[in-house]
N, C-alpha and C positions, 0 to 999 in steps of 0.2 A: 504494500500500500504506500502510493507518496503523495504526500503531501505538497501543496503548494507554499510558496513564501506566505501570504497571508495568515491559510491555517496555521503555519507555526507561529508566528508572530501571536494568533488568537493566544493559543496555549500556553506561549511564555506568558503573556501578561495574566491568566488564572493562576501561575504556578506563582508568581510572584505575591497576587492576592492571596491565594492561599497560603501562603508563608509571612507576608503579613497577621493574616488572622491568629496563626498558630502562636506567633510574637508577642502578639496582643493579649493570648491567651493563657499562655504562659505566665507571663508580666503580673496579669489580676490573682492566677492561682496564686505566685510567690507572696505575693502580696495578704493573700488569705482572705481578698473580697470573692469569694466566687459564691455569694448570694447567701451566706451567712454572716454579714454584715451585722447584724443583732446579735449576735450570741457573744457572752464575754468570753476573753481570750485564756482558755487553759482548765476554763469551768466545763463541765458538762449537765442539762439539765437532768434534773431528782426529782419526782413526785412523791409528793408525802400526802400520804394519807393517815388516818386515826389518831393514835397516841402519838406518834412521830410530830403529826402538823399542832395537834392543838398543842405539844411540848415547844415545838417551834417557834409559835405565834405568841406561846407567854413570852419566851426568851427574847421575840423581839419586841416588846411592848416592857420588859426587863430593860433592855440597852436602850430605849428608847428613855426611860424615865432617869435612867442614870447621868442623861445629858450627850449622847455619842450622837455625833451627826446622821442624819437619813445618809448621807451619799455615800458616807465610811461603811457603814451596818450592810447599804444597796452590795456593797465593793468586796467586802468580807464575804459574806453568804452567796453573791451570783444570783440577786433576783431584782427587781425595779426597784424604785424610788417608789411608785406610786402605789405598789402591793403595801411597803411601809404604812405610806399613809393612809389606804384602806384600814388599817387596823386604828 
């Protein structure tokens, strides 16, 4: 099969786009935005249920009254600001 000057010229400029994209794709994985942009870095989510959460909930309404900031307590534990002030 041969091709003509044209068709190769098509395919170089996808092989370039395509290597572009991989570049670009690469770049965001390293980066560690690849659409877990939310999650904090080194935590992984825990669902607690029963004893566990209502033990939890004192604990954090505990740090809460002793005076520790919501953003430290958020930073500590791996969960919002705004689940704090829920409580």
């Amino acid at each position: 099969m041969s091709l003509t000057i044209h068709e190769v010229s098509k395919l170089n400029r996808i092989i370039r786009l395509a290597e572009k994209l991989i570049e670009k794709g690469s770049k965001r994985s390293a980066n560690g935005r690849n659409g877990n942009a939310l999650r904090v870095k080194g935590s992984t989510r825990k669902r607690r249920s029963g004893r566990e959460l209502v033990h939890f909930r004192k604990m954090l309404k505990a740090e809460r009254k002793k005076g520790i900031p919501v953003a430290e307590i958020a930073r500590k534990h791996g969960i919002s600001t705004a689940y704090i002030y829920l409580l």
